[in-house]
C-alpha positions as CSV (number, residue, x, y, z in Angstrom):
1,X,-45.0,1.0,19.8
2,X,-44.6,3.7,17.3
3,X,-42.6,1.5,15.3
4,X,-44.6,-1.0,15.3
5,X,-41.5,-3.2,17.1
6,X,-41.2,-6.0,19.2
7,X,-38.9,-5.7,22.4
8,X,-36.5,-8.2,20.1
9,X,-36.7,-5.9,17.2
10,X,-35.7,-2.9,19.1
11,X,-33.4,-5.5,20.6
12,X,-31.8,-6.1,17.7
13,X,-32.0,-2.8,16.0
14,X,-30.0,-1.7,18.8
15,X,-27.2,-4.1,19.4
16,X,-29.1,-4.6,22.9
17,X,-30.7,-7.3,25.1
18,X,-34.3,-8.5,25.0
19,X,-34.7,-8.5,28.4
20,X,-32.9,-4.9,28.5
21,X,-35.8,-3.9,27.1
22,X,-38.3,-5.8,28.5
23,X,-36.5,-3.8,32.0
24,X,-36.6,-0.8,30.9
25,X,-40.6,-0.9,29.6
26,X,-41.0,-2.6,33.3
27,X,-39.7,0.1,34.8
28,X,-37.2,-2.6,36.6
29,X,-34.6,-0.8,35.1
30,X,-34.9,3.5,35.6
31,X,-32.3,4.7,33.5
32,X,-30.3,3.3,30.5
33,X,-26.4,3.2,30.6
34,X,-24.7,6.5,28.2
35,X,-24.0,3.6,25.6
36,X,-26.9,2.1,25.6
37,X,-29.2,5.3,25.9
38,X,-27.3,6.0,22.8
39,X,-27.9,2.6,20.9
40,X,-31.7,3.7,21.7
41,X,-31.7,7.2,20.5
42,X,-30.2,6.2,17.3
43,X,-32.2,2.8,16.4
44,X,-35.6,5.0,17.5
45,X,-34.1,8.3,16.1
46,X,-35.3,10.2,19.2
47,X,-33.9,13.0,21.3
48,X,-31.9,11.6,24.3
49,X,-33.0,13.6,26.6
50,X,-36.5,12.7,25.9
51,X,-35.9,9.2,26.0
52,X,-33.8,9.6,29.4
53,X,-36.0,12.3,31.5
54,X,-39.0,12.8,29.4
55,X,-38.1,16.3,29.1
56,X,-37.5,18.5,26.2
57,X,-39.2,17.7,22.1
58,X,-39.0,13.7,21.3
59,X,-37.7,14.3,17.8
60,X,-34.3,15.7,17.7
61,X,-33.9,19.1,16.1
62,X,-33.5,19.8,12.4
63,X,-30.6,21.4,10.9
64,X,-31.9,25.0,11.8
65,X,-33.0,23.7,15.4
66,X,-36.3,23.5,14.0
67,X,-38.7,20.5,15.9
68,X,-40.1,17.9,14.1
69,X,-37.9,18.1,10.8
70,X,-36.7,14.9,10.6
71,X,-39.8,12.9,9.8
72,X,-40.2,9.6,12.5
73,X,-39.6,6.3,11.2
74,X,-42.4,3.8,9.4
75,X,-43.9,1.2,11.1
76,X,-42.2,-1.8,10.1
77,X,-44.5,-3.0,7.5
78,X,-44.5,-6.4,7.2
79,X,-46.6,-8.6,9.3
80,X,-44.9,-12.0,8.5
81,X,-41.5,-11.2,8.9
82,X,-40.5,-10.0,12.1
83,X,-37.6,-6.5,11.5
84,X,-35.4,-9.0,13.7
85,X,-35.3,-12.0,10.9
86,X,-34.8,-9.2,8.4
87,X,-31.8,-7.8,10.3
88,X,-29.8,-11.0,10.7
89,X,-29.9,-10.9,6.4
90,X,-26.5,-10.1,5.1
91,X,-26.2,-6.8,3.4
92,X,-26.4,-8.1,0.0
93,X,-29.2,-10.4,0.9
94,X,-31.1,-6.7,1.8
95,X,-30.1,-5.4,-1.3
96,X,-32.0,-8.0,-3.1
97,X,-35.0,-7.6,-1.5
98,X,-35.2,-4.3,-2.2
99,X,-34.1,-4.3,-5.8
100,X,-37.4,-7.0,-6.0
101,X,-39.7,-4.9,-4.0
102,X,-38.5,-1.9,-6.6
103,X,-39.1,-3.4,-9.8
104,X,-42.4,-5.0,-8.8
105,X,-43.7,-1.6,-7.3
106,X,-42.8,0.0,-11.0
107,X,-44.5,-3.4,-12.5
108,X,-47.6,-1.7,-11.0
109,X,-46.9,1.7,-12.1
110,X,-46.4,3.3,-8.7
């Protein structure tokens, strides 16, 4: 929810099943395997612990063990274009689109 995701964008964000997901926000499914607890913790860039037990700071620690340092993820920002149609773009295809979200933002003079 803090992403702003859909169970298929955090699907596909983390090389997972949709209906993994949809288990384990059911609560059909209690814990994650260790690979895919770690597909999780990296596509949400949380602490593994956290995610697994609920226990310890949901952010993982910065580089002096400080909490918090490493800032959480935007929303995904677009509302017609699901993160899940973006990800299935090649990498160059990506590219693009930023290259053309770049120079229009500096047409504005942002």
């Amino acid at each position: 929810m803090l992403q702003g995701w859909t169970q298929k964008d955090l699907a596909v964000a983390s090389n997972l099943s949709q209906s993994a997901i949809g288990n384990y926000e059911s609560g059909q499914r209690q814990q994650p395997s260790s690979n895919a607890l770690i597909k999780l913790t990296r596509a949400l860039r949380v602490n593994p612990m956290w995610l697994s037990i609920g226990e310890g700071p949901m952010l993982n620690p910065g580089p002096d063990g400080g909490v918090g340092e490493v800032p959480m993820p935007a929303a995904w920002p677009f509302e017609t274009v699901s993160y899940a149609t973006y990800a299935r773009l090649s990498s160059q295809e990506k590219r693009q689109i930023e290259l053309v979200l770049a120079a229009y933002i500096k047409a504005r003079g942002e």
